[in-house]
C-alpha positions in Angstrom: 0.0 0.0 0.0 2.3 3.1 -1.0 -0.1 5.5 -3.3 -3.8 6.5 -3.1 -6.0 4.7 -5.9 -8.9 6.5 -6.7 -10.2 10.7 -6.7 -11.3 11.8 -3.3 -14.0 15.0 -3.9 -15.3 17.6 -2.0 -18.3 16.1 -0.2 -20.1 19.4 -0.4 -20.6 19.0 -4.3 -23.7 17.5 -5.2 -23.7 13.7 -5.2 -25.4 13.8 -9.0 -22.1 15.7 -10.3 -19.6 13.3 -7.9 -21.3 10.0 -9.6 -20.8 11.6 -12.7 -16.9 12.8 -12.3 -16.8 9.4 -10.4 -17.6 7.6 -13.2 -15.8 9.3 -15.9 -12.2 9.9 -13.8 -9.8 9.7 -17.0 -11.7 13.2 -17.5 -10.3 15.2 -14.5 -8.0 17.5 -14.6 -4.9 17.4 -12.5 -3.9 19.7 -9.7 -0.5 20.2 -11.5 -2.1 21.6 -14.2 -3.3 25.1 -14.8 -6.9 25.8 -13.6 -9.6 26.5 -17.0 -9.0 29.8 -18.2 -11.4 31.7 -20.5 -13.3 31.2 -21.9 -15.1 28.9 -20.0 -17.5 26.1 -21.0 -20.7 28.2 -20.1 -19.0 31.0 -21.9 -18.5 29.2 -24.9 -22.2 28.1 -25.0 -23.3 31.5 -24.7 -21.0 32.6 -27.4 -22.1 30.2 -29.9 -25.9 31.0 -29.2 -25.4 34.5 -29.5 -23.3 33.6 -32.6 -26.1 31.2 -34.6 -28.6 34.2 -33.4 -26.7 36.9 -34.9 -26.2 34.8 -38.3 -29.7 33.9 -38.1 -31.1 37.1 -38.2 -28.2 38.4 -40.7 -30.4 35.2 -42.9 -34.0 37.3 -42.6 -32.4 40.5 -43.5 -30.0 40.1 -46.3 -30.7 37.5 -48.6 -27.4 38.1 -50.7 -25.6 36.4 -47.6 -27.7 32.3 -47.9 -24.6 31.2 -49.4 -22.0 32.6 -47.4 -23.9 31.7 -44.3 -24.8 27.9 -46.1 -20.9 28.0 -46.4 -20.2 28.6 -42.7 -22.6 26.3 -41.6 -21.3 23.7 -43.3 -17.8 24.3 -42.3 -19.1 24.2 -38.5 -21.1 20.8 -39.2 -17.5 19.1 -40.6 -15.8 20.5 -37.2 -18.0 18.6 -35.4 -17.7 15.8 -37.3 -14.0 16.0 -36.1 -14.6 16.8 -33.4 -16.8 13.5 -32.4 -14.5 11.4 -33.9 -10.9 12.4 -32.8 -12.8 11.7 -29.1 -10.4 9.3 -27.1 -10.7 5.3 -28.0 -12.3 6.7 -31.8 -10.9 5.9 -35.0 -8.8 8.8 -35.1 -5.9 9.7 -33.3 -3.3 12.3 -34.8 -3.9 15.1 -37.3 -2.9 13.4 -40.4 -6.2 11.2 -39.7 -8.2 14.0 -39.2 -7.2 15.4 -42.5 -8.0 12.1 -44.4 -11.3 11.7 -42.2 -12.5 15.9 -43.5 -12.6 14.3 -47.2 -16.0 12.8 -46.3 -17.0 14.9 -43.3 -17.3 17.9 -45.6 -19.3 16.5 -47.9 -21.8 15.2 -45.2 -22.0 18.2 -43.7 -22.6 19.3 -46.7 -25.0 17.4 -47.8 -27.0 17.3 -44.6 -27.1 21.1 -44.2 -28.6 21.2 -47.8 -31.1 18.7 -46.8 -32.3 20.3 -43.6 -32.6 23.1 -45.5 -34.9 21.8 -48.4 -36.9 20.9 -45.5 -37.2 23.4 -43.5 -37.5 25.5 -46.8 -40.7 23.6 -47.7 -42.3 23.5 -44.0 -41.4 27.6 -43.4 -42.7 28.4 -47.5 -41.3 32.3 -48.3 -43.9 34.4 -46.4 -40.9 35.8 -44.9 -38.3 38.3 -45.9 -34.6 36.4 -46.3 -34.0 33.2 -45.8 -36.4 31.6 -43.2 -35.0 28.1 -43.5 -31.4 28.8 -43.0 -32.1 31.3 -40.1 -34.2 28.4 -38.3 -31.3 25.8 -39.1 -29.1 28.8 -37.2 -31.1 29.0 -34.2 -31.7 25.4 -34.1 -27.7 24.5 -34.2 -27.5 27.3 -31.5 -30.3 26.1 -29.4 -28.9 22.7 -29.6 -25.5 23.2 -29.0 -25.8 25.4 -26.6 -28.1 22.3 -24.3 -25.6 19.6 -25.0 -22.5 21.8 -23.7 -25.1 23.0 -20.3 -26.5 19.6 -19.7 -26.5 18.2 -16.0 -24.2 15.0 -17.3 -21.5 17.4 -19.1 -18.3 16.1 -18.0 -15.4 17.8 -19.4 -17.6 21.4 -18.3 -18.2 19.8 -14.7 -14.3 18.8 -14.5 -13.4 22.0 -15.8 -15.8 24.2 -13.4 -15.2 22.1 -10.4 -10.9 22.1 -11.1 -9.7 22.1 -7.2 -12.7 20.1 -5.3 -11.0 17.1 -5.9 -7.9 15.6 -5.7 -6.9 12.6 -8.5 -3.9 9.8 -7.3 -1.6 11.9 -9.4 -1.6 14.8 -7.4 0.6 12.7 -4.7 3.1 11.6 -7.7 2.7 9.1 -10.5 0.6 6.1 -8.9 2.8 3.8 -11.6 6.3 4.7 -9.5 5.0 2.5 -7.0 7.0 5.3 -4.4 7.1 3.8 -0.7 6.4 5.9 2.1 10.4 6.9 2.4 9.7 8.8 -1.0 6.4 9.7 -0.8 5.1 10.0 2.9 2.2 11.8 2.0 0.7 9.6 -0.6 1.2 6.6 2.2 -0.6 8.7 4.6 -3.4 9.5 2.2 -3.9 6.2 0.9 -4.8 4.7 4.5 -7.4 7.3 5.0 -8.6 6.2 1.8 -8.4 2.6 2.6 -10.3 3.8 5.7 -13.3 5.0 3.9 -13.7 1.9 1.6 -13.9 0.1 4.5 -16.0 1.5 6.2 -18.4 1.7 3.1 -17.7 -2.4 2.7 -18.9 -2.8 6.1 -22.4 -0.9 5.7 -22.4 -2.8 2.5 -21.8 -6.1 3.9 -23.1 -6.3 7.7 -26.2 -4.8 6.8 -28.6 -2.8 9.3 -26.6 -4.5 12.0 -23.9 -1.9 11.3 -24.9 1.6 11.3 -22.6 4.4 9.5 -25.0 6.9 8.6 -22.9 9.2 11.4 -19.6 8.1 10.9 -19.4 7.4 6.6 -19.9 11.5 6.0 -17.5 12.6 8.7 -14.9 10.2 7.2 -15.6 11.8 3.7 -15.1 15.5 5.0 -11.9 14.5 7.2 -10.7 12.3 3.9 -11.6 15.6 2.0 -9.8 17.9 4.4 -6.3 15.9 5.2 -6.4 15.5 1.4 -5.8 19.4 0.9 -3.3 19.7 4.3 -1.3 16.5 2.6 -1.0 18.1 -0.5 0.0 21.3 1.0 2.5 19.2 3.2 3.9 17.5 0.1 4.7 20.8 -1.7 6.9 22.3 1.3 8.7 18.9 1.9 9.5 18.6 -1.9 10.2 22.2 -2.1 12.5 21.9 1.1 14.4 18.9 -0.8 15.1 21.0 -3.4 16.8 23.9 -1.4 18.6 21.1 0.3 19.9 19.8 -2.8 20.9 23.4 -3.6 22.4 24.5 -1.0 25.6 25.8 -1.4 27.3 25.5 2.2 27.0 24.2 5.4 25.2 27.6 6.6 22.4 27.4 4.4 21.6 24.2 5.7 21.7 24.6 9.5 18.8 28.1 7.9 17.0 25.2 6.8 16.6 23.3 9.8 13.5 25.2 11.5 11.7 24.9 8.3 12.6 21.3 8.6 11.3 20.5 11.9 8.4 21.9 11.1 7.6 19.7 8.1 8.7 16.6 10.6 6.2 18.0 13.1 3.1 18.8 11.0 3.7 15.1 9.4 4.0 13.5 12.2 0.3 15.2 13.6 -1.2 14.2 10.1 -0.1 10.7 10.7 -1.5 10.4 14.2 -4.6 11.9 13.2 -4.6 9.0 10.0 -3.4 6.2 12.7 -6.8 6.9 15.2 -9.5 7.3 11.6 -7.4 3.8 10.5 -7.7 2.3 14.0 -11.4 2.4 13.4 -10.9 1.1 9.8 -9.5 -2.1 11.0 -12.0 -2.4 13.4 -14.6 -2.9 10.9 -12.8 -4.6 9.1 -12.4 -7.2 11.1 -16.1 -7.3 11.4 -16.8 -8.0 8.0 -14.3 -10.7 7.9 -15.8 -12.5 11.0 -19.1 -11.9 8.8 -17.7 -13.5 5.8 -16.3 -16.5 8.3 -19.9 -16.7 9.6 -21.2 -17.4 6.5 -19.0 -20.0 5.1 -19.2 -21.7 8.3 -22.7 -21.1 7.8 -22.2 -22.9 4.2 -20.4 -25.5 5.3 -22.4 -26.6 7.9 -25.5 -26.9 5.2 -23.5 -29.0 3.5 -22.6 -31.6 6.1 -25.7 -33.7 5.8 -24.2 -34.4 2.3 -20.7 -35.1 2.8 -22.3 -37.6 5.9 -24.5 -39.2 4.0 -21.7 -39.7 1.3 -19.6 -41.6 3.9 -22.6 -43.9 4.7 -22.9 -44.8 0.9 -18.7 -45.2 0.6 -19.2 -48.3 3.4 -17.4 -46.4 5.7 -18.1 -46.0 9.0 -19.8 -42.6 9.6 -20.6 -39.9 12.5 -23.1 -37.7 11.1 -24.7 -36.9 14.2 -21.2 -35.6 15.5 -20.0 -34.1 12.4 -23.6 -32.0 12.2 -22.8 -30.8 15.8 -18.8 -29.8 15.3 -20.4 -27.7 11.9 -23.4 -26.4 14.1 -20.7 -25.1 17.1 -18.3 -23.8 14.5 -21.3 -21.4 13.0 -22.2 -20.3 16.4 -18.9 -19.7 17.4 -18.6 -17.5 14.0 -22.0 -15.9 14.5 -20.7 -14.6 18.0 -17.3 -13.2 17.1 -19.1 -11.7 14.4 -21.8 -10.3 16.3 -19.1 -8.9 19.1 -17.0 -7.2 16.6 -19.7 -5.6 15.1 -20.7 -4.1 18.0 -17.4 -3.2 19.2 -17.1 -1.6 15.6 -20.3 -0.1 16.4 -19.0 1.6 19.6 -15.7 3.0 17.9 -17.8 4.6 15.8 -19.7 6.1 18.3 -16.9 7.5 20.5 -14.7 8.7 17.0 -17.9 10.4 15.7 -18.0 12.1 18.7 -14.5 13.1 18.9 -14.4 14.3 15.5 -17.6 16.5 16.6 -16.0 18.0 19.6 -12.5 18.8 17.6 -11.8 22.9 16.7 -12.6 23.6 13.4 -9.3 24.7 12.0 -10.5 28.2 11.6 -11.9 28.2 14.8 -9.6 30.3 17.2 -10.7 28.9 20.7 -11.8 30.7 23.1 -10.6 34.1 24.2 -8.7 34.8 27.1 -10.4 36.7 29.8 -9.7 40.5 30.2 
């Protein structure tokens, strides 16, 4: 266990767009990266409405432009064609492919702008001034490009607008480098708060309404959330302090360095007592659900023992099934009550952490004041 394995969100974002980025990770954007500049997704659909508008109504007042407008039309059907197909896993993959692909995406958009427009030409007739046809085909492109970039399941805009409410497994180094938690403390950190949460979520999963998280599971989330952002932070300094290390030029600046050091040695060694108490609870349930999974293969084997007796009566050989029934019948009790007892001791620990984690200053809390 040396790096964290999956994105870790904000748990204040909607649950809708988190099962959406959740689903559709390879899509986030990493924290190394720039942030989105401008324009922005919502910018760009507003742009393009008030574009298709404006051409639109250039279509109803000057009839010398159809072609021109036809023309540009066209040209933006044949960039979406590209643009669908140069998506990641499509047939295209480099810009010589895209270049071969245009020979027949031009002439489709082509041709299906010219037949919309027949269309449209003999539902709208020529009551009105212009072109009619060719200004609805406008508004329509606008209209309908405009709702596919703003719908709810958008997920390179909610990636992009969300950038820095949630933190991917590359932001603590590359998870392929397989770094230990000598080279990367923080990502070892991280990734047993991590483990913590998923096993937590196994054991509501698995134990049922014998185990109740509906208290703990969301504090988890927020402190997962929280030390996600102090780790980060952490890992910056400590890399950064490396460096300066590395550079130093004399024994001088290296004894300047060492109060910046001790604090990077303290503030890690708070983050991982904090992580050692949340994955003290982890364990805890843990080792419920595998006394609940060793309940029910006892449980499994004991339904079976009728069969394997009945199978040494017909082998001529010289059978106990009363006693083999009972040893399978103690062995699922036995199971059933460790099971039970670590549940409820997993229970408890959830009590008493949820209440700790409750009664903890806020970290912009300031405590109380001192009296006058």
């Amino acid at each position: 266990m040396s790096h964290p394995s999956r994105p870790t969100f904000d748990p204040a974002l909607p649950d809708s767009v988190i099962e959406r980025l959740r689903a559709h990770s390879d899509r986030l954007i990493p924290a190394s990266q720039p942030p989105p500049g401008h324009p922005t997704w919502r910018e760009s659909a507003l742009a393009l409405l008030l574009g298709t508008t404006s051409a639109g109504v250039l279509a109803l007042l000057v009839e010398s432009l159809a072609v021109p407008l036809m023309v540009l039309l066209s040209l933006g059907g044949t960039l979406l064609l590209l643009g669908l197909i140069s998506r990641r896993g499509s047939v295209s993959d480099d810009w010589p492919d895209l270049i071969m692909h245009a020979f027949w995406a031009l002439p489709t958009s082509i041709a299906g702008v010219l037949g919309a427009h027949w269309v449209l030409s003999g539902v709208l007739g020529s009551g009105l001034p212009g072109d009619p046809a060719l200004a609805a085909l406008f508004l329509t492109t606008g209209a309908a490009g405009g709702a596919a970039i703003m719908r709810p399941g958008m997920t390179a805009r909610l990636a992009a607008e969300h950038h820095g409410r949630y933190v991917l497994p590359e932001d603590f180094g590359r998870p392929s480098a397989f770094a230990g938690r000598r080279e990367e403390p923080e990502a070892h950190l991280f990734t047993r708060l991590q483990q913590t949460t998923d096993r937590v979520e196994e054991g509501r999963r698995v134990l049922g309404g014998s185990f109740d998280a509906s208290r703990t599971l969301p504090l988890l989330r927020e402190e997962e959330w929280r030390l996600s952002q102090e780790l980060l932070r952490l890992r910056s300094l400590r890399r950064e302090l490396l460096q300066r290390r590395k550079d130093a030029v004399s024994d001088q600046v290296t004894r300047a360095l060492e109060p910046q050091t001790e604090a990077v040695a303290r503030a890690h060694r708070a983050l991982a007592q904090r992580v050692d108490e949340l994955a003290a609870y982890g364990e805890r349930v843990h080792a419920a659900v595998i006394a609940h999974y060793e309940w029910e293969q006892c449980q499994e084997i004991a339904d079976r023992a009728a069969d394997y007796a009945d199978l040494a009566l017909t082998s001529g050989q010289d059978p106990s099934p009363t006693e083999e029934l009972d040893s399978s019948m103690l062995s699922v009790r036995a199971a059933h009550s460790v099971r039970e007892e670590l549940v409820r001791e997993a229970v408890q620990a959830g009590t008493f952490l949820s209440r700790a984690m409750d009664d903890a200053p806020s970290p912009e809390d300031p405590g109380p004041e001192d009296p006058a």
